[in-house]
C-alpha positions as semicolon CSV with decimal commas, in nm:
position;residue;x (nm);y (nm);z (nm)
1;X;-6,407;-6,372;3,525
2;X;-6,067;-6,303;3,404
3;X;-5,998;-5,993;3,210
4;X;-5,711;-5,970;2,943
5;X;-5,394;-5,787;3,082
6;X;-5,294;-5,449;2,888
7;X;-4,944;-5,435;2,813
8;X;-4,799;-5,097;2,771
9;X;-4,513;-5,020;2,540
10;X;-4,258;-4,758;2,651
11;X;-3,987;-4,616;2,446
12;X;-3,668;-4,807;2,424
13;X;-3,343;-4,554;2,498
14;X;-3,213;-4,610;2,165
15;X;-3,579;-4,467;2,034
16;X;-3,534;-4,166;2,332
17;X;-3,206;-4,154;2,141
18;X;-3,290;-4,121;1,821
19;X;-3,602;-3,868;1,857
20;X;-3,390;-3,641;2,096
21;X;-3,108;-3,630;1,790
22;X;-3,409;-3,568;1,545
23;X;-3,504;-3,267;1,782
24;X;-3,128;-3,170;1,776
25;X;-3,096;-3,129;1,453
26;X;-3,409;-2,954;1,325
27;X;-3,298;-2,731;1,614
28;X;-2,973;-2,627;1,427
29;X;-3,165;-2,602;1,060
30;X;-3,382;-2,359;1,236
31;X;-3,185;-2,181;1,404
32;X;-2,912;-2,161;1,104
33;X;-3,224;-2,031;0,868
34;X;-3,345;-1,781;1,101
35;X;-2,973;-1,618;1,116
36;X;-2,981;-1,650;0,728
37;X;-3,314;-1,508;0,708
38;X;-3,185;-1,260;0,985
39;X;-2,874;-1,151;0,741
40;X;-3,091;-1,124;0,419
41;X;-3,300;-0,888;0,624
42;X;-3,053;-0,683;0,713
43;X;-2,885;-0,680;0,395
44;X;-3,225;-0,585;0,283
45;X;-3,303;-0,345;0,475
46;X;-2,935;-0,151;0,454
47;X;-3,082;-0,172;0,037
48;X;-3,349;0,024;0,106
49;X;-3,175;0,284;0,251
50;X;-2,894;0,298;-0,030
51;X;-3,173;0,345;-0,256
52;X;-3,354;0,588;-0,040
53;X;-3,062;0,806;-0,050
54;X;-2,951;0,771;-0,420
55;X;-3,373;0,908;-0,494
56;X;-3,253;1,169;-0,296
57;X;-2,938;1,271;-0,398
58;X;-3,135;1,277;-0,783
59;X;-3,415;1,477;-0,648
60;X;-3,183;1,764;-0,561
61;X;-2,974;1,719;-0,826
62;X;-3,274;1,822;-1,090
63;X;-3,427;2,111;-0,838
64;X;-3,112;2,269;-0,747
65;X;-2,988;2,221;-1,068
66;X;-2,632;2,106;-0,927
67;X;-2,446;1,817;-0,993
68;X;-2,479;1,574;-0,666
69;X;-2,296;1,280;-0,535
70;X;-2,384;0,974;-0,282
71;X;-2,083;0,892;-0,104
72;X;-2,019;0,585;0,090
73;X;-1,745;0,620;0,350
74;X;-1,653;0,482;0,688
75;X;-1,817;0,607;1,005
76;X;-1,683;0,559;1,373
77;X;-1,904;0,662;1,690
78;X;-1,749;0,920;1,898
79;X;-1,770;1,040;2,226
80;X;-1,629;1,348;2,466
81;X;-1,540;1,278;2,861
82;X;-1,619;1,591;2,929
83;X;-1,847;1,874;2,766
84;X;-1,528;2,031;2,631
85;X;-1,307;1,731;2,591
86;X;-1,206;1,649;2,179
87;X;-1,437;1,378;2,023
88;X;-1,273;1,028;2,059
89;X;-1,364;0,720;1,858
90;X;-1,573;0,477;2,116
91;X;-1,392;0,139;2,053
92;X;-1,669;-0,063;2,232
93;X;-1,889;0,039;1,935
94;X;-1,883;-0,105;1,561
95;X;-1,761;0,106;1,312
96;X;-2,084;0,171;0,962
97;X;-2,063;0,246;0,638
98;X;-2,178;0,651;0,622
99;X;-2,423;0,803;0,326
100;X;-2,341;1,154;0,253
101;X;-2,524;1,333;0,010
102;X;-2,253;1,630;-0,123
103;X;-2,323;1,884;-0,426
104;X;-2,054;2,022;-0,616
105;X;-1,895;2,363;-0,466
106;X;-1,765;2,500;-0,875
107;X;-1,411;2,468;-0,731
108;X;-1,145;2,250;-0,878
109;X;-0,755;2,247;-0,909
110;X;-0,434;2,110;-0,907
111;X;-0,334;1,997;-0,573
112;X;-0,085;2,193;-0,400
113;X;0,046;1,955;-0,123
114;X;0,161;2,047;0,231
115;X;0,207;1,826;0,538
116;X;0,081;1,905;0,898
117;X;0,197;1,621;1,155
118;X;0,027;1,318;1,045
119;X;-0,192;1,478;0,759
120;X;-0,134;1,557;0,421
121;X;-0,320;1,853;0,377
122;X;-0,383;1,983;0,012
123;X;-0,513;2,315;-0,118
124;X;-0,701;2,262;-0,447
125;X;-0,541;2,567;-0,727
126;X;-0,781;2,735;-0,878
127;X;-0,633;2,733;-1,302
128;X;-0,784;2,633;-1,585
129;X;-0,468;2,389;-1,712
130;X;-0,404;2,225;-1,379
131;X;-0,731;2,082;-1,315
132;X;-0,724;1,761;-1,071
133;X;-0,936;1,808;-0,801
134;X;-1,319;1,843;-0,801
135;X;-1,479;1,971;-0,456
136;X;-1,796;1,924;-0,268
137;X;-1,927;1,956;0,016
138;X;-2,235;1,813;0,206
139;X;-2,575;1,960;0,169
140;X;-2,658;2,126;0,439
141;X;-2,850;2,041;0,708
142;X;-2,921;1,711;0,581
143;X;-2,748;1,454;0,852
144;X;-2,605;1,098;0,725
145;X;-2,757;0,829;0,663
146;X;-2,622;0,497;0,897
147;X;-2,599;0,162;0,794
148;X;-2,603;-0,112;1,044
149;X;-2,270;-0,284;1,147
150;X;-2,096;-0,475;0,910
151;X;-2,318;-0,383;0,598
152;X;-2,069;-0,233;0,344
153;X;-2,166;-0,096;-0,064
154;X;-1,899;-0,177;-0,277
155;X;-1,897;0,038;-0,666
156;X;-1,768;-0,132;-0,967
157;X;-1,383;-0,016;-1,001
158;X;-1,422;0,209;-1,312
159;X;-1,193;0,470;-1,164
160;X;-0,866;0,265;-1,092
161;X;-0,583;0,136;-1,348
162;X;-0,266;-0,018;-1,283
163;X;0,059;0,154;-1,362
164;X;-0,017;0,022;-1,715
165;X;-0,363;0,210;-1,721
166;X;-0,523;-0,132;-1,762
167;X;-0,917;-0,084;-1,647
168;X;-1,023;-0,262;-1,252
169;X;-1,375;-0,282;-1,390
170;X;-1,429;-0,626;-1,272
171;X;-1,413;-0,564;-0,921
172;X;-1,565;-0,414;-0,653
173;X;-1,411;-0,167;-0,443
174;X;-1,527;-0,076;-0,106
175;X;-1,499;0,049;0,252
176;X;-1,209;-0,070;0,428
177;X;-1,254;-0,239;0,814
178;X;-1,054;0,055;1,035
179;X;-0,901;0,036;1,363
180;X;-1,070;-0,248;1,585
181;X;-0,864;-0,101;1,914
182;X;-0,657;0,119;2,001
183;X;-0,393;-0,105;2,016
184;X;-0,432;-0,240;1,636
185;X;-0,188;-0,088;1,364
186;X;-0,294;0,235;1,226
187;X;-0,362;0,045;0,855
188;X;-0,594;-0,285;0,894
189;X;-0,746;-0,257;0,533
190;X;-0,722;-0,013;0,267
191;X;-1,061;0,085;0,035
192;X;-1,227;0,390;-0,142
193;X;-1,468;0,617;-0,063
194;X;-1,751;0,495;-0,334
195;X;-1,940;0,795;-0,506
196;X;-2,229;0,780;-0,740
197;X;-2,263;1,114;-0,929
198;X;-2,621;1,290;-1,086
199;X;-2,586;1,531;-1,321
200;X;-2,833;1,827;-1,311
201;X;-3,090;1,673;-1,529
202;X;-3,059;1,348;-1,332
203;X;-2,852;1,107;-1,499
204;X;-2,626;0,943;-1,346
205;X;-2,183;1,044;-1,482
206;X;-1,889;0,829;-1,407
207;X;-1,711;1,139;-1,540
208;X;-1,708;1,557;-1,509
209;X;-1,743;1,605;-1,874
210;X;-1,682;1,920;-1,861
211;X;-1,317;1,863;-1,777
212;X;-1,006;1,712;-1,788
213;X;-0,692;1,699;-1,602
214;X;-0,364;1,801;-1,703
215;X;-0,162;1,601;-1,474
216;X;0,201;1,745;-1,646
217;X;0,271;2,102;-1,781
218;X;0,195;1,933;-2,144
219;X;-0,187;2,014;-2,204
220;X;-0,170;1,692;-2,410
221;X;-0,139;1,511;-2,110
222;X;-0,543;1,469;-1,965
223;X;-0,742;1,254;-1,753
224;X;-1,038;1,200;-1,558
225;X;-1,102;1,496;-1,262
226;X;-1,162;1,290;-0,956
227;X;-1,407;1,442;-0,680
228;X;-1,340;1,498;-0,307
229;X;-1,573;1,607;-0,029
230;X;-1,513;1,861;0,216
231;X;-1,638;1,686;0,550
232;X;-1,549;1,916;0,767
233;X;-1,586;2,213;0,550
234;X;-1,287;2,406;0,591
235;X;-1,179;2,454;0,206
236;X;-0,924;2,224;0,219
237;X;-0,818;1,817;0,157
238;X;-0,732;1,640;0,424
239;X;-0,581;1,291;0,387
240;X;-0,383;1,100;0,651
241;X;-0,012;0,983;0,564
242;X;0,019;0,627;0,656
243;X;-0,116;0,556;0,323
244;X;0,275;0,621;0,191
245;X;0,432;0,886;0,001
246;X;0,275;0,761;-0,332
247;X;-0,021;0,944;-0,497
248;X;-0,174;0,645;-0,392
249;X;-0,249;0,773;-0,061
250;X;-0,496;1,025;-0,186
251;X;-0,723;0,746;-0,287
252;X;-0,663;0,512;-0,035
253;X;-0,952;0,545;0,235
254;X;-0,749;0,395;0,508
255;X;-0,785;0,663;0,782
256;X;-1,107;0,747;0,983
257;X;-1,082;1,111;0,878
258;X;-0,935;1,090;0,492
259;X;-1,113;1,323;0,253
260;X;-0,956;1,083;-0,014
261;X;-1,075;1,077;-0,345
262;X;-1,390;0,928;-0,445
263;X;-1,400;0,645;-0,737
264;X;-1,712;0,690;-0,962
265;X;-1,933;0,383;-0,970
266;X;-2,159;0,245;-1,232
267;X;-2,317;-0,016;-1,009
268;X;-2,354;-0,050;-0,679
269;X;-2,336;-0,395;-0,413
270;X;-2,491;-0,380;-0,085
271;X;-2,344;-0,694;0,125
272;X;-2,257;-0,828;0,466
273;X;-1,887;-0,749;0,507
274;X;-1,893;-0,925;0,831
275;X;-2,030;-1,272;0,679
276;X;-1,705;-1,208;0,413
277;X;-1,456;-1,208;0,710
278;X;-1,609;-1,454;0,909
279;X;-1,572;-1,708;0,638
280;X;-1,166;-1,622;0,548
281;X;-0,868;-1,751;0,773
282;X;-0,618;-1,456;0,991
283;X;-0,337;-1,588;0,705
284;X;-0,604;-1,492;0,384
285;X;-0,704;-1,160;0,557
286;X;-0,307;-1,111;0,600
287;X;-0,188;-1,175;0,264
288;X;-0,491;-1,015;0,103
289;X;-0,374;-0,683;0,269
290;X;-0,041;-0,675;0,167
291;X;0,005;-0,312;0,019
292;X;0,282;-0,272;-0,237
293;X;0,114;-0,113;-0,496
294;X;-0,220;-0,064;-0,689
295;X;-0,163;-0,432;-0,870
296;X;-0,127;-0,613;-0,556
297;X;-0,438;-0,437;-0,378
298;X;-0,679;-0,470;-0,631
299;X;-0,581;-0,829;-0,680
300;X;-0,548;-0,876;-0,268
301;X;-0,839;-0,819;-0,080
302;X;-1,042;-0,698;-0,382
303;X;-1,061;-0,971;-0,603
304;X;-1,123;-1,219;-0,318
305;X;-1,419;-0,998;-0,167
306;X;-1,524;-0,929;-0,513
307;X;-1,553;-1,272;-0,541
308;X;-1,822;-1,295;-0,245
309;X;-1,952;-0,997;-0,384
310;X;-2,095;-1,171;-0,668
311;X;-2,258;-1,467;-0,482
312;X;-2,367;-1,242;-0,211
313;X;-2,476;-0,907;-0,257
314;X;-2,801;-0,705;-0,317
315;X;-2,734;-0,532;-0,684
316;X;-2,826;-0,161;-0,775
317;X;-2,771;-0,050;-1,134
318;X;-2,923;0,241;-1,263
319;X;-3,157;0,346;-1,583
320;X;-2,863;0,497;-1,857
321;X;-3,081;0,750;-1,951
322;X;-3,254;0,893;-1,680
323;X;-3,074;0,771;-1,383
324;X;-3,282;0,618;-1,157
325;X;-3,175;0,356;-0,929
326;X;-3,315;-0,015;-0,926
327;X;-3,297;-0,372;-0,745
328;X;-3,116;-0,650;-1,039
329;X;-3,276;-0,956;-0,871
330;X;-3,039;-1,225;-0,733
């Protein structure tokens, strides 16, 4: 008796082909959603901790009754060779965005300026017509707050004008990428040092409005006090001098040490600053940072991260009344 013969099919190579590019590219969709899903996290996370701190800052606002500020500056890891060797920045490590909670110290003044090797170093007069500078200083015992590398929070501009006092308020300002290596220039970026401020009842000020500044010897002549904090608390402002001659170097955060002055936000933007530079060319970075002035900064690098900034950013505004902090969904 003869029994039927069972042909097998195999796969053809061009099938093989086909099913191994199929594999291929759900491997890349994968892969490019979990680093997506990876950077949303972080940006996420990095949220929760702005908003962490700003419930903070408010809480000891109301029981100390003291105004407080949230500050969002540029951090560096340090390290000493030896137990009694200076700190030195560690350039194998990233450089993240600080959160320093500072209350106000009652002391403000015109700045008297003197300059000490590379730093401009400026002691804040104490008289009631030359008021400029506000001081604080950070609460103490209360360490930092870290965010990881390459999350930045940008404010909404509501401090800066151009030489025509025409309002920034649609962009975002924020910290500036420092020193990569040693052997970089001293300036890669210029940004601000972002403040929120909570008055003593907990509402959140873009303003002290309690004063003004009287920037000539006409007491006609006001405008808004801008606060600084005292890092290292030694009573004095500290601001490095490679941000020029100009008055713009005292709000220019372009130094790992400045104390420059902060610029009072109404809103708040927690995004991935790395994503922003991975996506522009060396030649956009370049021209972007071209510093000849307020004008060409703020339309520079600011309007073209503010632009990403608005397609790519967590959003914190707060309640105008009572000043608490909330997510504006995407």
């Amino acid at each position: 008796m003869n029994r039927p013969t069972q042909t097998i099919r195999a796969f053809t190579l061009i099938e093989l082909l086909a099913v191994m590019g199929i594999i291929a590219i759900l491997g890349v969709v994968i892969t490019t959603s979990a680093q997506r899903i990876s950077k949303d996290a972080k940006v996420a996370g990095a949220t929760n901790k702005v908003l962490a701190a700003l419930g903070e800052a408010r809480a000891i606002a109301i029981r100390d009754r003291a105004t407080v500020l949230v500050a969002f500056t540029v951090r560096r890891p340090t390290y000493r060779a030896t137990l009694n060797s200076p700190e030195t920045i560690d350039y194998s490590k990233p450089q993240q965005t600080e959160i320093v909670i500072a209350k106000a110290t009652g002391r403000v003044g015109f700045p008297g300026v003197a300059t000490t090797g590379a730093w401009t170093v400026v002691y804040p007069a104490a008289s009631i017509n030359d008021l400029l500078l506000e001081e604080f200083q950070p609460v103490a015992g209360m360490a930092p707050m870290i965010l990881p590398a390459g999350i930045k929070v940008a404010g909404s501009a509501a401090d800066i004008g151009d030489i025509n006092e025409i309002g920034q308020d649609d962009y975002w300002l924020s910290q500036p990428v420092l020193q990569i290596l040693p052997t970089d220039p001293v300036i890669r970026e210029r940004g601000t040092t972002v403040v929120v401020r909570f008055a003593q009842d907990g509402s959140m000020q873009t303003r002290n409005p309690s004063l003004t500044a009287n920037l000539t010897s006409s007491v006609t002549d006001t405008s808004s006090v801008a606060p600084w904090i005292d890092f290292n608390r030694n009573g004095l402002m500290e601001i490095g001098t490679t941000g020029g001659s100009s008055n713009g170097k005292f709000y220019a955060l372009d130094e790992i040490d400045d104390e420059s002055l902060g610029d009072h936000a109404m809103f708040l933007a927690v995004f991935d600053d790395d994503l922003f530079h991975s996506q522009a060319t060396p030649a956009e970075l370049a021209a972007w940072n071209v510093y000849t002035g307020i004008d060409a900064w703020m339309n520079g690098l600011n309007k073209a991260r503010s632009n990403f900034i608005n397609q790519f950013s967590d959003r914190i505004h707060f309640n105008r009344f009572t000043g608490v902090a909330e997510i504006v969904p995407r």
